[in-house]
Structures are given as C-alpha cells and as structure tokens.
N, C-alpha and C positions, 0 to 999 in steps of 0.2 A: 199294250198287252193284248195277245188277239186269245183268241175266245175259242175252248175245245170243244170235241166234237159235241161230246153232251151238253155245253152249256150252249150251242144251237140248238139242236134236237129240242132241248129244254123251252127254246125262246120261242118256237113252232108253239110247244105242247102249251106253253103255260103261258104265252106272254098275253099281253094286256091292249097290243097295239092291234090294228086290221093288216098291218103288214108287214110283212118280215123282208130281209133281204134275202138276194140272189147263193150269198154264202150259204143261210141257217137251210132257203129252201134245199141245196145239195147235201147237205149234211140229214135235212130228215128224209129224203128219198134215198140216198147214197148212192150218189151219182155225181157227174161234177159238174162247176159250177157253169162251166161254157152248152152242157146238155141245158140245163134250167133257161139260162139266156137263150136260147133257140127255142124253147117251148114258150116260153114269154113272146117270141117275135113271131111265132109260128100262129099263138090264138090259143096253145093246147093248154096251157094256163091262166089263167085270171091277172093281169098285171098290170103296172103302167109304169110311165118312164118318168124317174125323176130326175132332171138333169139329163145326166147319161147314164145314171144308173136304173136298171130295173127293180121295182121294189113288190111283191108279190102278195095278192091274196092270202089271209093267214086260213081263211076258211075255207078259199076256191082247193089250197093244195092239201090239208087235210081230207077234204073228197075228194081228191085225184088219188090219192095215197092208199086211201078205202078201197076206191073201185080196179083198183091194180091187182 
C-alpha cells in the first residue's frame, strides 16, 4: 500500500526518525522526487546514501523549506 501525499508531508512534519526518504522529502517541497535526488548529490541538502537509496535529513529539509 503506498502512502499519500499527506501521509508524507505528515512523516516530514511529525515523524520520530532524523530521516526521511527521498519520496516524503518531494512530497513536502512539491517537487519530484529525481530534483530531491540531485540536491542530495549536489550538497544542497543534508543526506546520505543508504544502499542506493538517499535517505535525507528530517531537520537539514525543514530549514531548507523555511529559507525558500
């Protein structure tokens, strides 16, 4: 069962983890998710790679989202 827009947005705003994925961070900027992936590789977010997935700062994108 995959998971709607707000219950991303939600797992940014509320969750409990330091990091969210690459999906939730598209979902609270609203943007897609291959922009996020290139700002993860670019430096302009806070991230790292697990696997091969990027998994993202919950705090670093919160103040990226502020200062937008």
């Amino acid at each position: 069962m995959s998971k709607t827009k707000e219950q991303l947005i939600a797992e940014v705003m509320e969750g409990q983890t330091p990091l969210v994925s690459v999906r939730a961070a598209a979902a609270y900027l609203g943007c897609s998710e291959r922009t996020i992936a290139r700002m993860c590789e670019l430096g302009k977010l806070k991230a790292i790679k697990v696997m091969s997935m990027w998994r993202v700062n919950r705090n670093a994108l919160i103040d990226y989202a502020s200062a937008a």
